[in-house]
CHARMM-style PDB file with segment names, atoms N, HN, CA, C and O in Angstrom:
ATOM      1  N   UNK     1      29.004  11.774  -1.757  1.00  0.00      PROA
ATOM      2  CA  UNK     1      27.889  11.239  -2.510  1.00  0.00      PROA
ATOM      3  C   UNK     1      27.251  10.105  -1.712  1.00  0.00      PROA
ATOM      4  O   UNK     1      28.052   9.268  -1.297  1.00  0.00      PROA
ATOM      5  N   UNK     2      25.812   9.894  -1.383  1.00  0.00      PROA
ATOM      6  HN  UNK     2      25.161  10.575  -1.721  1.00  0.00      PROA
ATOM      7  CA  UNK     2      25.212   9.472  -0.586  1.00  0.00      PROA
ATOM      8  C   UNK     2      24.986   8.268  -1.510  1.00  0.00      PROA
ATOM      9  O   UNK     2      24.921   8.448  -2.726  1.00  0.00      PROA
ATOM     10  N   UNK     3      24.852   6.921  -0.918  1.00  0.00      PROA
ATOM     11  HN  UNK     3      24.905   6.774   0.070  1.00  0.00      PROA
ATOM     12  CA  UNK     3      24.963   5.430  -1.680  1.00  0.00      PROA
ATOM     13  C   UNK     3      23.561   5.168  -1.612  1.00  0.00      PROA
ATOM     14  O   UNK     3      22.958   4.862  -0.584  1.00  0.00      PROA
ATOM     15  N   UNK     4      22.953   5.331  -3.016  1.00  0.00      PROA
ATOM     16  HN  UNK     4      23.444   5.580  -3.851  1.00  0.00      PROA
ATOM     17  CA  UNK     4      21.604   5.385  -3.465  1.00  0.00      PROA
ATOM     18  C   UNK     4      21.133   3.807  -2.745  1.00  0.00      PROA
ATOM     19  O   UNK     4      20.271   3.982  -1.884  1.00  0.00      PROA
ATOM     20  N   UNK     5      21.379   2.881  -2.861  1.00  0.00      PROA
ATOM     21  HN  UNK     5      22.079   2.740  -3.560  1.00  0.00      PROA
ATOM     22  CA  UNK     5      21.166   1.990  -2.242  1.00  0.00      PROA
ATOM     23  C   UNK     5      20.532   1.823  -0.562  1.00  0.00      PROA
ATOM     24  O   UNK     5      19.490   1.311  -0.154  1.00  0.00      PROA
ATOM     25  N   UNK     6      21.612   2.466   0.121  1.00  0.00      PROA
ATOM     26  HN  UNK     6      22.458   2.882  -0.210  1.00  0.00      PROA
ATOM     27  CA  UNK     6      20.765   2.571   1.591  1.00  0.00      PROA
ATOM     28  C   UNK     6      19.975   3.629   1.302  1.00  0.00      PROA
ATOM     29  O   UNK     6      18.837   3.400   1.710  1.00  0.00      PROA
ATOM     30  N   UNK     7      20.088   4.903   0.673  1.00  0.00      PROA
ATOM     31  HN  UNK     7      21.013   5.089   0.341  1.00  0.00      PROA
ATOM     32  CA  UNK     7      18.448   5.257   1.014  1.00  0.00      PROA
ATOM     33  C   UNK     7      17.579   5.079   0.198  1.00  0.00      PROA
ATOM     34  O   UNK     7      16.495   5.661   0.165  1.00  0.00      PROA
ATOM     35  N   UNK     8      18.008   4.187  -0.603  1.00  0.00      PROA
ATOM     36  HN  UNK     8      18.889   3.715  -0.577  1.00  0.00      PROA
ATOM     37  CA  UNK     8      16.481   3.300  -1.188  1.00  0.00      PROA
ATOM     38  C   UNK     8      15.897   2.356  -0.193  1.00  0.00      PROA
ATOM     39  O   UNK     8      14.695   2.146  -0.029  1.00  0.00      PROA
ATOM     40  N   UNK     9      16.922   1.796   0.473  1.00  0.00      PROA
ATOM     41  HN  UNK     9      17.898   1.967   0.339  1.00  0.00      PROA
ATOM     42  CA  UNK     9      15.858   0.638   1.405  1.00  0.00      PROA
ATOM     43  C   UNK     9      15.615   1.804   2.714  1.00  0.00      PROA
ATOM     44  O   UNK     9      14.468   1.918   3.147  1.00  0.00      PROA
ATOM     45  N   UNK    10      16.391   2.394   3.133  1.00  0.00      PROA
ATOM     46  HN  UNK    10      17.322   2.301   2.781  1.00  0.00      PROA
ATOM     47  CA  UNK    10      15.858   3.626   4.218  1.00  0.00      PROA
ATOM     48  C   UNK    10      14.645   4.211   3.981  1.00  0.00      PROA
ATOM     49  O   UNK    10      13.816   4.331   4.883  1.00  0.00      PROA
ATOM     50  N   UNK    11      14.438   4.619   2.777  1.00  0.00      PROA
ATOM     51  HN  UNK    11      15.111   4.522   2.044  1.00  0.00      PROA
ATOM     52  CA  UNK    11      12.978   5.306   2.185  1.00  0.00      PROA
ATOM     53  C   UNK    11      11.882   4.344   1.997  1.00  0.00      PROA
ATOM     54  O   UNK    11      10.673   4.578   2.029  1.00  0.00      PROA
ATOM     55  N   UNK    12      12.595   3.021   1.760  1.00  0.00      PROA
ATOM     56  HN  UNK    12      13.576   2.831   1.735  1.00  0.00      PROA
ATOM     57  CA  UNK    12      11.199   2.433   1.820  1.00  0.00      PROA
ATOM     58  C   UNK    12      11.027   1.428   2.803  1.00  0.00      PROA
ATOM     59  O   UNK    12      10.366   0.412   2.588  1.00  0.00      PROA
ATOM     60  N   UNK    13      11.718   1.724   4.099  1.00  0.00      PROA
ATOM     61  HN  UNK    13      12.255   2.549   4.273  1.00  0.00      PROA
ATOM     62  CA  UNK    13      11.383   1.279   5.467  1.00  0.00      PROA
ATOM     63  C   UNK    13      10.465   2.792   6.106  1.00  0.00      PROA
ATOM     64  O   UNK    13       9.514   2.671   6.878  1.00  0.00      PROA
ATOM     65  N   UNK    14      10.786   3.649   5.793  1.00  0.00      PROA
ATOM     66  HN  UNK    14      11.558   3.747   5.166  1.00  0.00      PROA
ATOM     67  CA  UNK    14      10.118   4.820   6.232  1.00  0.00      PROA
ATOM     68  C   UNK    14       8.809   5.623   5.864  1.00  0.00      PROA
ATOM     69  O   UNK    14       8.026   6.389   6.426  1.00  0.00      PROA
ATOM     70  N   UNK    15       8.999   4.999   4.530  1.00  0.00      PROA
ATOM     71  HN  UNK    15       9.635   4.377   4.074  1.00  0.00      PROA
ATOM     72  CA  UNK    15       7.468   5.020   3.598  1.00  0.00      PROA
ATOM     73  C   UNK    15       6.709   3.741   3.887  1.00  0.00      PROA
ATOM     74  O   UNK    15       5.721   3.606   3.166  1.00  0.00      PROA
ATOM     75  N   UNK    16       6.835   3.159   4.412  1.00  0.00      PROA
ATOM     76  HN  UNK    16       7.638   3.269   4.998  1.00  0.00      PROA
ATOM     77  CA  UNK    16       6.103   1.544   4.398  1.00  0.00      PROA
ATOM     78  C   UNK    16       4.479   2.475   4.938  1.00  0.00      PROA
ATOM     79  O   UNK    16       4.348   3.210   5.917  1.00  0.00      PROA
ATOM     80  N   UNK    17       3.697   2.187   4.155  1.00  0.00      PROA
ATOM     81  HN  UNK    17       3.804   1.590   3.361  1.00  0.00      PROA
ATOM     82  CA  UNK    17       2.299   2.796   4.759  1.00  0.00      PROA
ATOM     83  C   UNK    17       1.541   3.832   3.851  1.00  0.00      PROA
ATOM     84  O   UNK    17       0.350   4.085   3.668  1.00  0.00      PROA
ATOM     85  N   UNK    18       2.703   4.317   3.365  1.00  0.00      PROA
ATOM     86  HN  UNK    18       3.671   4.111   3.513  1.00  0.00      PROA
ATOM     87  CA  UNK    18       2.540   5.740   2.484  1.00  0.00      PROA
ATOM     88  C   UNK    18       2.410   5.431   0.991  1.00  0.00      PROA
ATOM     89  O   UNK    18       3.420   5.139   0.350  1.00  0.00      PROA
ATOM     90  N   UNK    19       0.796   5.502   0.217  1.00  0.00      PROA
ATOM     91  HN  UNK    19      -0.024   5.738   0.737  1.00  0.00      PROA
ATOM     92  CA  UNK    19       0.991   5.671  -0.930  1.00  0.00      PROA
ATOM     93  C   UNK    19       1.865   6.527  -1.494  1.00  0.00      PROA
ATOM     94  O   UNK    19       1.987   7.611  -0.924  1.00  0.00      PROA
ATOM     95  N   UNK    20       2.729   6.260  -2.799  1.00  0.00      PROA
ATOM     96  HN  UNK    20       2.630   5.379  -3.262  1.00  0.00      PROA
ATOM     97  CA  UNK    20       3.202   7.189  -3.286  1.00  0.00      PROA
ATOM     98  C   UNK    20       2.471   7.348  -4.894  1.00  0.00      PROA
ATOM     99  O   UNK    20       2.489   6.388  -5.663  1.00  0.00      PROA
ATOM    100  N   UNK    21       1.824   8.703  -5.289  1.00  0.00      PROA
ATOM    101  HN  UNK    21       1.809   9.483  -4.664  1.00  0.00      PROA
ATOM    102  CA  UNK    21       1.010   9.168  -6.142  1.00  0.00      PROA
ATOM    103  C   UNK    21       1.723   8.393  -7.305  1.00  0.00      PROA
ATOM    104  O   UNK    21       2.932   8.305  -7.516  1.00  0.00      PROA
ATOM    105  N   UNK    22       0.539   7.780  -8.098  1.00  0.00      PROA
ATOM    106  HN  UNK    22      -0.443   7.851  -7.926  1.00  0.00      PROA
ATOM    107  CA  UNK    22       0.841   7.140  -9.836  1.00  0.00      PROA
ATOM    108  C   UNK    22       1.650   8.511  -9.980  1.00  0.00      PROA
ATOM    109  O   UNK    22       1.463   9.550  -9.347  1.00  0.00      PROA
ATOM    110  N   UNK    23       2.877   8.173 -11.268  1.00  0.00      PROA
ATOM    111  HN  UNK    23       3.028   7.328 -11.782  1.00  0.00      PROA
ATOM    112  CA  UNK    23       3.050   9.392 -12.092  1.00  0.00      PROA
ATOM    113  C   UNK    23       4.656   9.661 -11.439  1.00  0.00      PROA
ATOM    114  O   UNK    23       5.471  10.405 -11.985  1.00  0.00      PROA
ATOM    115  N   UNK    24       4.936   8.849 -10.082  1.00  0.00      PROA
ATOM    116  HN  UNK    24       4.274   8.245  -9.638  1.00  0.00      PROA
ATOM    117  CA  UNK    24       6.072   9.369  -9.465  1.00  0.00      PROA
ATOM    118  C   UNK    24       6.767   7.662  -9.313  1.00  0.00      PROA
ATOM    119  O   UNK    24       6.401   6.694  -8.645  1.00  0.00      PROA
ATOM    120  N   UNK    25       7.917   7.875 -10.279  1.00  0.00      PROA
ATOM    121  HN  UNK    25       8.214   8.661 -10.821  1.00  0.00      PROA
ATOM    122  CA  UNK    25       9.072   6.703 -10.080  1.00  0.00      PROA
ATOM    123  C   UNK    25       9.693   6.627  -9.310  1.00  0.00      PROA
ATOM    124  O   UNK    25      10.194   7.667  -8.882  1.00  0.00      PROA
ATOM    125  N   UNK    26      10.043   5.259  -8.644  1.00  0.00      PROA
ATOM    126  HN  UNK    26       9.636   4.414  -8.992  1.00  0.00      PROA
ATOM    127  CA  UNK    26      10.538   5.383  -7.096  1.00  0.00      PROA
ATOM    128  C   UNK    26      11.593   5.408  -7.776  1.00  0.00      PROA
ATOM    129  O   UNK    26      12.356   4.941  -6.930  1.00  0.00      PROA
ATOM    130  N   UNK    27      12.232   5.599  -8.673  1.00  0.00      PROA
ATOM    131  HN  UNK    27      11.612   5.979  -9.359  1.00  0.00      PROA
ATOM    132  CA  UNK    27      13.867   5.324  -8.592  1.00  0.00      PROA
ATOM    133  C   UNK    27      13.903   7.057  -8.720  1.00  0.00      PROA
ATOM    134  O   UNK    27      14.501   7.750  -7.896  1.00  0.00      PROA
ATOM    135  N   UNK    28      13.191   7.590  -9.842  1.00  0.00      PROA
ATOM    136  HN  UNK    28      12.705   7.027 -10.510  1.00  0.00      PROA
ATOM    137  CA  UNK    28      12.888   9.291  -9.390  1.00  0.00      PROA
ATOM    138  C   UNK    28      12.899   9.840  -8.359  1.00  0.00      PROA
ATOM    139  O   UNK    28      13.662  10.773  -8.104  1.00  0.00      PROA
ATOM    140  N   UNK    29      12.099   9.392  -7.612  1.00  0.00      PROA
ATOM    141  HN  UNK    29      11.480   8.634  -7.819  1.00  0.00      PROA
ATOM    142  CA  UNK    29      11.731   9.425  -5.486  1.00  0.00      PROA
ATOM    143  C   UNK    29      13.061   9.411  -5.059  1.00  0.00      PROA
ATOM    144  O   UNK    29      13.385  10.244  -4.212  1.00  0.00      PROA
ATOM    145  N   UNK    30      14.049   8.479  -5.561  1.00  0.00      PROA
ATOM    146  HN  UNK    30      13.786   7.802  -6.249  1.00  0.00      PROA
ATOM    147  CA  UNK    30      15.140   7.945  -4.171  1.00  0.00      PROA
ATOM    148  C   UNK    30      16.307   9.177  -4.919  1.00  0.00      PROA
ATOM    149  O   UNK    30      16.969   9.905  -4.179  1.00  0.00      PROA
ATOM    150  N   UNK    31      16.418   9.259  -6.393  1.00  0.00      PROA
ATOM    151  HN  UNK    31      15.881   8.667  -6.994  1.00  0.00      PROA
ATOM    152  CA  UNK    31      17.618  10.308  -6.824  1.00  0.00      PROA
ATOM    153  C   UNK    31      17.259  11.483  -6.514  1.00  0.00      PROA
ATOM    154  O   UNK    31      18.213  12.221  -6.268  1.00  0.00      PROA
ATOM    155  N   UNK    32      16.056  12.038  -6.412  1.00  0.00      PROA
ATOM    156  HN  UNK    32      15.280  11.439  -6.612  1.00  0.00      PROA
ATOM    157  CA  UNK    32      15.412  13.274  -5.794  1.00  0.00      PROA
ATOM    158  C   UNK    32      15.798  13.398  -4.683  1.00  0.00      PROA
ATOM    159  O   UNK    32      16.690  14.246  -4.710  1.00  0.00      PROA
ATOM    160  N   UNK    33      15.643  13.036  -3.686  1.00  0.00      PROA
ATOM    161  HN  UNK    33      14.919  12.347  -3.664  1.00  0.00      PROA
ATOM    162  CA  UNK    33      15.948  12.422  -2.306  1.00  0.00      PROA
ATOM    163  C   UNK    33      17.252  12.776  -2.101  1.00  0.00      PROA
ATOM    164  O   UNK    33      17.529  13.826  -1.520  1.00  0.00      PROA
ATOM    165  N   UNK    34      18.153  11.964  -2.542  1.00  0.00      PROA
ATOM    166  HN  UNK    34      17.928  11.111  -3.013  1.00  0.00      PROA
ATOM    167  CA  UNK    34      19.489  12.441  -2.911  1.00  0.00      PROA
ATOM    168  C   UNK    34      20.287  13.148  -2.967  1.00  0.00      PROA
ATOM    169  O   UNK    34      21.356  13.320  -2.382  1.00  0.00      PROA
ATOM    170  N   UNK    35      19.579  13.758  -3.971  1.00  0.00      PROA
ATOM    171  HN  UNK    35      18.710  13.618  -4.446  1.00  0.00      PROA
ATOM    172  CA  UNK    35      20.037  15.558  -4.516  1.00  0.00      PROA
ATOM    173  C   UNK    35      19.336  16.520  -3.212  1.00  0.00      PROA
ATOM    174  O   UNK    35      19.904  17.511  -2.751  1.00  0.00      PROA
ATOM    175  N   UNK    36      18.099  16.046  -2.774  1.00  0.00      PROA
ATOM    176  HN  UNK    36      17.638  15.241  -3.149  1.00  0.00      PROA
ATOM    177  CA  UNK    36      17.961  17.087  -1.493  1.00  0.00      PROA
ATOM    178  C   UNK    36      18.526  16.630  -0.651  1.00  0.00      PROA
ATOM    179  O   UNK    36      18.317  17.462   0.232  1.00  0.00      PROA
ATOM    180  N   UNK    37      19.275  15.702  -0.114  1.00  0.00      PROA
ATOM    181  HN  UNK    37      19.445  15.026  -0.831  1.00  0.00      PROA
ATOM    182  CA  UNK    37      20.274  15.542   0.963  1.00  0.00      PROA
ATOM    183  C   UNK    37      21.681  16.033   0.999  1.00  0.00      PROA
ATOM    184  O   UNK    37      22.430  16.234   1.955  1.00  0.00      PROA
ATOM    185  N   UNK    38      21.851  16.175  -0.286  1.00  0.00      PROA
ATOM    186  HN  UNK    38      21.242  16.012  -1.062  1.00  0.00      PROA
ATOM    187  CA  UNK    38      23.401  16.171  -0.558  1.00  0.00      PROA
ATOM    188  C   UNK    38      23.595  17.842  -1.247  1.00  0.00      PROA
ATOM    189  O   UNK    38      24.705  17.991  -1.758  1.00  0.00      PROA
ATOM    190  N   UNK    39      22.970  18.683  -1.298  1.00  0.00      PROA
ATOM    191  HN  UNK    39      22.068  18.562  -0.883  1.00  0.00      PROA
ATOM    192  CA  UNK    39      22.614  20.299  -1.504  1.00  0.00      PROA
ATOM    193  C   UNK    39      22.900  20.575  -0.437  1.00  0.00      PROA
ATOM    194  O   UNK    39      23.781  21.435  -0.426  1.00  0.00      PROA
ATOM    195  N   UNK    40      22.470  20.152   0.862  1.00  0.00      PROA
ATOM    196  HN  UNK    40      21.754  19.454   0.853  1.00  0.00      PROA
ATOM    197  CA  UNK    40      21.954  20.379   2.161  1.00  0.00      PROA
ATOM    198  C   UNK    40      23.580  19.846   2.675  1.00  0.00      PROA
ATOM    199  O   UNK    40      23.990  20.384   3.704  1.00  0.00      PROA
ATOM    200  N   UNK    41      24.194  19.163   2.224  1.00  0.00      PROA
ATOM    201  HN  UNK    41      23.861  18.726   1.388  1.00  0.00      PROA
ATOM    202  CA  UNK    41      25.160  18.350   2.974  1.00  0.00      PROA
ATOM    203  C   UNK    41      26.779  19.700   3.040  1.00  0.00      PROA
ATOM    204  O   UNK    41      27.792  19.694   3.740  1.00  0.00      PROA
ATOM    205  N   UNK    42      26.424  20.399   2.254  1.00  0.00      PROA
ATOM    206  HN  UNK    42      25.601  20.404   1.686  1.00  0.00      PROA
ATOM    207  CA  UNK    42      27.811  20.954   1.901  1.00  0.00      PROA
ATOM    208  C   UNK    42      27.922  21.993   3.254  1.00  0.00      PROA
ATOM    209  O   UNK    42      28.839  22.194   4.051  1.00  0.00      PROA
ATOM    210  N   UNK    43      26.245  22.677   3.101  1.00  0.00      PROA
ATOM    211  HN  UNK    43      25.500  22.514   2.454  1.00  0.00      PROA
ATOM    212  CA  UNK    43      26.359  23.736   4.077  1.00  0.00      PROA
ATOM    213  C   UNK    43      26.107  23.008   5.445  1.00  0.00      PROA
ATOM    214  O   UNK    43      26.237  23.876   6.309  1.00  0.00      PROA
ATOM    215  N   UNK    44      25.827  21.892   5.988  1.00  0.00      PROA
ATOM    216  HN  UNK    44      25.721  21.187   5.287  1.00  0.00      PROA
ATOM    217  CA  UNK    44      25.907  20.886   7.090  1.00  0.00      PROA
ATOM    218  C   UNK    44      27.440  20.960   7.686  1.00  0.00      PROA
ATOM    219  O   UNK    44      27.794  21.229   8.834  1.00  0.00      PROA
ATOM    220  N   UNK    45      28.306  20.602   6.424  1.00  0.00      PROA
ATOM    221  HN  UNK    45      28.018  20.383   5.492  1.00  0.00      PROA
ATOM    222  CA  UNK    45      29.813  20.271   7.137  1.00  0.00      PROA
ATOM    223  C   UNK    45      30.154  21.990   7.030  1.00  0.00      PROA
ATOM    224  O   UNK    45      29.094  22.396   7.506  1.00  0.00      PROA
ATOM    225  N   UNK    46      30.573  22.655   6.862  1.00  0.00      PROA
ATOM    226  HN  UNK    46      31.434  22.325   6.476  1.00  0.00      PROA
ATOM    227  CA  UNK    46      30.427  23.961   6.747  1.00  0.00      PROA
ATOM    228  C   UNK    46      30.226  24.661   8.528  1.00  0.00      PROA
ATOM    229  O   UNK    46      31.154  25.182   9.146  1.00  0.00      PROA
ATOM    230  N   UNK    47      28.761  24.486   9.078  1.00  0.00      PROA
ATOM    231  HN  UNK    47      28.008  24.062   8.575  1.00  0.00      PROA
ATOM    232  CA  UNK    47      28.400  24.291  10.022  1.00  0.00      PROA
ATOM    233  C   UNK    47      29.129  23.970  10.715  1.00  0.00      PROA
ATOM    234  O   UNK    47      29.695  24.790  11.438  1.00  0.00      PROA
ATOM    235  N   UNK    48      29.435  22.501  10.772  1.00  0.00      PROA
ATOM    236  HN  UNK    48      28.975  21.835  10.185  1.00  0.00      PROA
ATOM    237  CA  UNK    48      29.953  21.620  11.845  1.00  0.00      PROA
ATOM    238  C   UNK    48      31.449  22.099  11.328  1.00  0.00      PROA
ATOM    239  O   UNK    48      31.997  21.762  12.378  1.00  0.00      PROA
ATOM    240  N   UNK    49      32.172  22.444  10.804  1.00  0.00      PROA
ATOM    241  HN  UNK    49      31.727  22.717   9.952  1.00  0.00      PROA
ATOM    242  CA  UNK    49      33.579  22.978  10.548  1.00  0.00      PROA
ATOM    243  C   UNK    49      33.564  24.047  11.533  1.00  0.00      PROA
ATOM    244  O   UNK    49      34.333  24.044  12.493  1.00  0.00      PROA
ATOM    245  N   UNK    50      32.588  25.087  11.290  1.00  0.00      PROA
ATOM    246  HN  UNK    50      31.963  25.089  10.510  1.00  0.00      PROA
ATOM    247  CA  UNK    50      32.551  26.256  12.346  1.00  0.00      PROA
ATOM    248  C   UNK    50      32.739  26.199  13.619  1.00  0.00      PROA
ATOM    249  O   UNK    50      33.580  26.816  14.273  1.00  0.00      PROA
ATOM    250  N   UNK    51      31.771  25.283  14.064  1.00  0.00      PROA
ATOM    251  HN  UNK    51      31.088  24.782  13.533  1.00  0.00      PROA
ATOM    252  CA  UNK    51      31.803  25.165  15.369  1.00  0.00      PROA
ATOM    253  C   UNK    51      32.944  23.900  15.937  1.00  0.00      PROA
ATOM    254  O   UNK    51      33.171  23.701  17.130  1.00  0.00      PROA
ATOM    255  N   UNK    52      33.299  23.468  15.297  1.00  0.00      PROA
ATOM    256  HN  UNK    52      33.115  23.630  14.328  1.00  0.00      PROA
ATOM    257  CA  UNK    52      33.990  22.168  16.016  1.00  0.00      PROA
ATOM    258  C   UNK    52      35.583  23.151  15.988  1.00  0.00      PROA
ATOM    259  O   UNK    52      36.449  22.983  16.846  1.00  0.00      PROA
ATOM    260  N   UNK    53      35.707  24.085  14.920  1.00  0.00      PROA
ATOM    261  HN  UNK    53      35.003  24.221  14.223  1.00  0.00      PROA
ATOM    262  CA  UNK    53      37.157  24.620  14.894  1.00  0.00      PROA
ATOM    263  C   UNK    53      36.955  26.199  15.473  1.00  0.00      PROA
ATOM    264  O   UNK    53      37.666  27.170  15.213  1.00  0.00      PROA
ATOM    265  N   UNK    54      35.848  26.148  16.276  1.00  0.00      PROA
ATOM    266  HN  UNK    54      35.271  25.360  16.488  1.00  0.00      PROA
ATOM    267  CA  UNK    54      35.348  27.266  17.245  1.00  0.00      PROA
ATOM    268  C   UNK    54      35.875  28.602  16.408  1.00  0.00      PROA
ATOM    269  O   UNK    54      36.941  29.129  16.725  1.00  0.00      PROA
ATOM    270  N   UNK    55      35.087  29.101  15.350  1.00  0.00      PROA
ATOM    271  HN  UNK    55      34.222  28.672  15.091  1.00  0.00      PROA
ATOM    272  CA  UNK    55      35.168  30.163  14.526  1.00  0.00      PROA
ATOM    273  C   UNK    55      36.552  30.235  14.258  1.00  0.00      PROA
ATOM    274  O   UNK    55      37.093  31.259  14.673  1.00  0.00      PROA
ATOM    275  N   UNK    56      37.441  29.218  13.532  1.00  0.00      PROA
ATOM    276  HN  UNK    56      37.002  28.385  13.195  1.00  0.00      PROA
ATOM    277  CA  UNK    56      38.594  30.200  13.796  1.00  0.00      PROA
ATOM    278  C   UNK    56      39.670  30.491  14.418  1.00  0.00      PROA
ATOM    279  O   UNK    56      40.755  30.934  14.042  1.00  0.00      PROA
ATOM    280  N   UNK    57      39.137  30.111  15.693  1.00  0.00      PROA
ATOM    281  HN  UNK    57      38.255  29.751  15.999  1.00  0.00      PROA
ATOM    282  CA  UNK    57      40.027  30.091  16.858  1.00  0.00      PROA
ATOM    283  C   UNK    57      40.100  28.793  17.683  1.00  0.00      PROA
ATOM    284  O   UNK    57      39.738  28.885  18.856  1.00  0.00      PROA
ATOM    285  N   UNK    58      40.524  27.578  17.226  1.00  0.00      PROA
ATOM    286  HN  UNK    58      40.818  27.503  16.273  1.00  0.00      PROA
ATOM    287  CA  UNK    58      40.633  26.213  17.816  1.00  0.00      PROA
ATOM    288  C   UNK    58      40.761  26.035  18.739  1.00  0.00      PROA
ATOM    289  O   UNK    58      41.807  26.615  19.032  1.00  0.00      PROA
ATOM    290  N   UNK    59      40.250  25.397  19.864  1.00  0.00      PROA
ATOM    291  HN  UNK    59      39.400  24.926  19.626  1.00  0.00      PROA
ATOM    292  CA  UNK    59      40.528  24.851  21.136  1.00  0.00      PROA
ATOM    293  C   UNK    59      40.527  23.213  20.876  1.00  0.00      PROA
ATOM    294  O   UNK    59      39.786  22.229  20.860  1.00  0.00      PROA
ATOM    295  N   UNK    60      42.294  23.763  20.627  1.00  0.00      PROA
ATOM    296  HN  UNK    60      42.896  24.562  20.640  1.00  0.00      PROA
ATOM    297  CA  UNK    60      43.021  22.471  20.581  1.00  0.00      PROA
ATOM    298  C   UNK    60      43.347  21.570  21.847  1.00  0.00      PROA
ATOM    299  O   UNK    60      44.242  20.738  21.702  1.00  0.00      PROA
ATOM    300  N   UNK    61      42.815  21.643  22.867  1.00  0.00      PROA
ATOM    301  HN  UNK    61      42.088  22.319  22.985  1.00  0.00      PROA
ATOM    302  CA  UNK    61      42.621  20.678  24.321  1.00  0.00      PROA
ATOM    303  C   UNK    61      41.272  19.937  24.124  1.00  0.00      PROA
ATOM    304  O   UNK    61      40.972  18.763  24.341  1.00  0.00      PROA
ATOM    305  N   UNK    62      40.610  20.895  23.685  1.00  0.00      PROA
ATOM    306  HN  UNK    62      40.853  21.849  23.509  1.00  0.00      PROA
ATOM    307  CA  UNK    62      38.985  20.422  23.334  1.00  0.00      PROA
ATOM    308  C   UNK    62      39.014  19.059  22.904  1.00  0.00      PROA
ATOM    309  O   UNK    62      38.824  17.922  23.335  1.00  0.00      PROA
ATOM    310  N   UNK    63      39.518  20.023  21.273  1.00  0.00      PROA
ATOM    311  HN  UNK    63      39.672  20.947  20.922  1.00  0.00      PROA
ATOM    312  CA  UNK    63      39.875  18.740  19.629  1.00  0.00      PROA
ATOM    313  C   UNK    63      40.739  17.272  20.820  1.00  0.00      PROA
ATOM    314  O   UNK    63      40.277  16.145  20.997  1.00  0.00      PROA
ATOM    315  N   UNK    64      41.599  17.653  21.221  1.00  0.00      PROA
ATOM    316  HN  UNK    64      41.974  18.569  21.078  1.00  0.00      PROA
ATOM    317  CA  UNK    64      42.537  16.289  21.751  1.00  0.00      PROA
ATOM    318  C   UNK    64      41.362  15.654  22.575  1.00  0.00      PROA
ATOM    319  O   UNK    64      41.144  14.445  22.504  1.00  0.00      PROA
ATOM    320  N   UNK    65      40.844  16.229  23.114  1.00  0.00      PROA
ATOM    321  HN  UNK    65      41.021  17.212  23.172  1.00  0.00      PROA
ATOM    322  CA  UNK    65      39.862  15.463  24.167  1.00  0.00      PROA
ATOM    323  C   UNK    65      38.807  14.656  23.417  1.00  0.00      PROA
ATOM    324  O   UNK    65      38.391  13.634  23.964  1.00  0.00      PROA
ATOM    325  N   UNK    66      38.355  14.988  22.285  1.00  0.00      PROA
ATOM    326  HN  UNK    66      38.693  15.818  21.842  1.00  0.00      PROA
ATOM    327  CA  UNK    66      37.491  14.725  21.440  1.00  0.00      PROA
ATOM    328  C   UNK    66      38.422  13.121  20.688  1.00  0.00      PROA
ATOM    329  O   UNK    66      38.082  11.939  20.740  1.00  0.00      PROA
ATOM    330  N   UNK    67      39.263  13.571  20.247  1.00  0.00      PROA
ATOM    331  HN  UNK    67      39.538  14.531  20.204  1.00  0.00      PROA
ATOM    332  CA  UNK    67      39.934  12.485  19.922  1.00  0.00      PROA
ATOM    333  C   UNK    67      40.349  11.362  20.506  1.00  0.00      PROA
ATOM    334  O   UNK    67      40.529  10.241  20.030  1.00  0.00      PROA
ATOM    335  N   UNK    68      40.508  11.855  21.792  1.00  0.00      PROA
ATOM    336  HN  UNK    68      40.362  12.766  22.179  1.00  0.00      PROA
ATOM    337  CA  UNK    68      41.164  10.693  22.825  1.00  0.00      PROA
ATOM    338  C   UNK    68      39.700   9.785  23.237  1.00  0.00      PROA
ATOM    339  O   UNK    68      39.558   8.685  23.772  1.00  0.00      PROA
ATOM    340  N   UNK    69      38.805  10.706  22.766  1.00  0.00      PROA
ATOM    341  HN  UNK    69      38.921  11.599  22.331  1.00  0.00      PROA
ATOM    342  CA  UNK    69      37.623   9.931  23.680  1.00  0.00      PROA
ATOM    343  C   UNK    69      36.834   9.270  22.549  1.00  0.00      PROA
ATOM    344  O   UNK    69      35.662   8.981  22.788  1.00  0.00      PROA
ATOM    345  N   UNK    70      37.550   8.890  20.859  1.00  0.00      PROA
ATOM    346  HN  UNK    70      38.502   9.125  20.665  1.00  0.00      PROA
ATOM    347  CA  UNK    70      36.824   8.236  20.207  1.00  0.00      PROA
ATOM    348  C   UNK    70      37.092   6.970  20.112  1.00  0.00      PROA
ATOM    349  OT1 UNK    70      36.366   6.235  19.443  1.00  0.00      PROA
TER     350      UNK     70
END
């Protein structure tokens, strides 16, 4: 769950310039926001599960290398 807080001030460092239309509540704007980040987030790690655990078939020298080098 994404901490409504930073992307309230994220959205409105990024909107700075941009009317946003009467009729639309920024606190509406930022939970909207939200919910389209975090829909998007499941099939993201999903993704990155795939490829980082190479379909399936791990290249566990890789993973160690990855680790050693964080």
């Amino acid at each position: 769950m994404l901490d409504r807080s930073v992307v309230d001030n994220f959205l409105k460092d990024e909107l700075e310039g941009i009317k946003i239309p009467e009729g639309i509540k920024w606190k509406d704007l930022v939970e909207t926001f939200c919910r389209y980040i975090e829909d998007d987030y499941y099939e993201w790690i999903k993704d990155n599960f795939k490829s980082f655990f190479n379909h399936g078939n791990p290249d566990w020298k890789w993973i160690k290398e990855k680790i050693e080098g964080t």
